[in-house]
N, C-alpha and C positions, 0 to 999 in steps of 0.2 A: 504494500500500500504506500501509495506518496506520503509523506510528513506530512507535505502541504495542506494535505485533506486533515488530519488528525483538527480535534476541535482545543487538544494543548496546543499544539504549535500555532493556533493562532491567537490564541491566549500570549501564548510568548512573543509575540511579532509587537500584540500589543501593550502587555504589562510587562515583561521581562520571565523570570523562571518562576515555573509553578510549582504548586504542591500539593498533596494532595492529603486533606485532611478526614478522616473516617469519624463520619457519627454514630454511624452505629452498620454493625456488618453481621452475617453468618454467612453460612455456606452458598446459602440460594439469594438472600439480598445483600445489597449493597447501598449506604447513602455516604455521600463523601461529598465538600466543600475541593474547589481546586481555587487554591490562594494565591495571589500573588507573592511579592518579597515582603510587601505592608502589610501581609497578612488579610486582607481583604478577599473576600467572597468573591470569583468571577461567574464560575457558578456552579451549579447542585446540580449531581447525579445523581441518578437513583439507578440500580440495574439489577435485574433479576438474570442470574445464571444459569444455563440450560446444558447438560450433557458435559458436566465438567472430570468424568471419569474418563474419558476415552484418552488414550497414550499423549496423542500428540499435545496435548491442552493440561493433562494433569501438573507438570512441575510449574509453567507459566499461572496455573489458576493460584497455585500457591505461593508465589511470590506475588500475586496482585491481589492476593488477602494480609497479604502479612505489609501493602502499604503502597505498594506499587500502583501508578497509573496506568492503566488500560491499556490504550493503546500504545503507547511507549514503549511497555510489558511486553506487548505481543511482539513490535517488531525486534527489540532485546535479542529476545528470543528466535527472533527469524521465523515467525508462524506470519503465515499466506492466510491471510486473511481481507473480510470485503466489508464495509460499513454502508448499510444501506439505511438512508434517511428514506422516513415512512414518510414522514410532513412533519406539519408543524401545530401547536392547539394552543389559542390563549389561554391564560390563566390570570388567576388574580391570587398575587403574591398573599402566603400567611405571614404574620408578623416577624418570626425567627429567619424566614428569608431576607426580608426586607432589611432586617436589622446586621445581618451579616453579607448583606452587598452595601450595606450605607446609603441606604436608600428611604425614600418617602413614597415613592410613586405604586400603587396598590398593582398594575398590572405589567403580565411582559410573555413573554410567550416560552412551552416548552416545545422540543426538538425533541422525536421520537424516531431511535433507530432501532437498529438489529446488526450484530456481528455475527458474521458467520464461518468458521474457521474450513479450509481445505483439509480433507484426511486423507485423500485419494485424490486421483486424473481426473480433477474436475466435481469430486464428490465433495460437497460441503454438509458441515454439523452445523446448527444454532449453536452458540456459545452467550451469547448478551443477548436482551433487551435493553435497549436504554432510552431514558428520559432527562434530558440535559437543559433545566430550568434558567435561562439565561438572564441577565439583568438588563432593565428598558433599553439601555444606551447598546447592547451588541443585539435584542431585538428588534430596535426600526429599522424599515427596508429592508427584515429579511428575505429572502429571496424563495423558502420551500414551499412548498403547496400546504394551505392551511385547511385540514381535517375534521370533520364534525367528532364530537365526543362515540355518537354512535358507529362510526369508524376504528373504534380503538378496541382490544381483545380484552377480554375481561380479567386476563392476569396484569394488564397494565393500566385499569382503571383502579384495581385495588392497589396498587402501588402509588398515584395520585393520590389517592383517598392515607395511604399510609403517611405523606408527610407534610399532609392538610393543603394540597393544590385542590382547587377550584378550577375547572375546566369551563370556562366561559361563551359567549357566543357575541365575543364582540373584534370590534375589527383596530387593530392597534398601526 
């Protein structure tokens, strides 16, 4: 996968180096803050994990539990891997969001992918869900196709629901 594409590296283009801070993890979820150097919120993952026993994905799953960022992780590791962005869903920021991007502004939009790792000649695994809650200022002008709530799978509305996103129907 290009860097270019990674949603760190362009974090890094524009705040300098990230990090990636976990609020709270187990084996299937994941929520983590990616900070810049001021420690500031660029923004909140959430990602639910799929098929993380198979060879090629086991040591990589386990160093991006124990702190590693994602995609970063994967290429580290040299895993062929594809990020497909679903679309995009307004939301209206919960308060503990708002308060660790340093923000006032109630709404901003999240960005819903899926990673899918290569195991074979073309065979891909699911490995991520993800939902990358961005703050208003890398929201305007985004450019993905924006998705009805009734568009989204019901393992990734309960994950909204897990860290108080509001899934709105407004146009930002």
């Amino acid at each position: 996968m290009d860097t270019n594409t990674l949603h760190t590296s362009t974090l890094e283009k524009l705040y300098g180096p990230v990090e990636c801070e976990i609020i709270r993890q187990d084996d299937k979820i994941r929520v983590v803050h990616l900070k810049d150097k001021k420690g500031v919120s660029r923004t909140v993952g959430v990602v639910k994990f799929f098929n993380t026993d198979h060879k090629p994905i086991e040591a990589v799953h386990k160093r991006i539990l124990e702190g590693g960022l994602l995609g970063k992780t994967l290429q580290k590791f040299k895993i062929d891997y594809k990020k497909e962005i679903i679309g995009a869903l307004p939301v209206r920021l919960p308060d503990w969001i708002k308060n660790d991007f340093l923000i006032d502004e109630e709404h901003s939009i999240a960005l819903i992918s899926n990673i899918k790792i290569e195991i074979s000649s073309g065979e891909q695994l699911l490995y991520t869900k993800i939902i990358e809650v961005l703050p208003p200022e890398l929201s305007s002008g985004h450019v993905h196709d924006i998705i009805q709530k009734q568009d989204v799978d019901k393992d990734l509305l309960a994950l909204f629901e897990s860290v108080d996103l509001l899934i709105e129907n407004i146009i930002l």
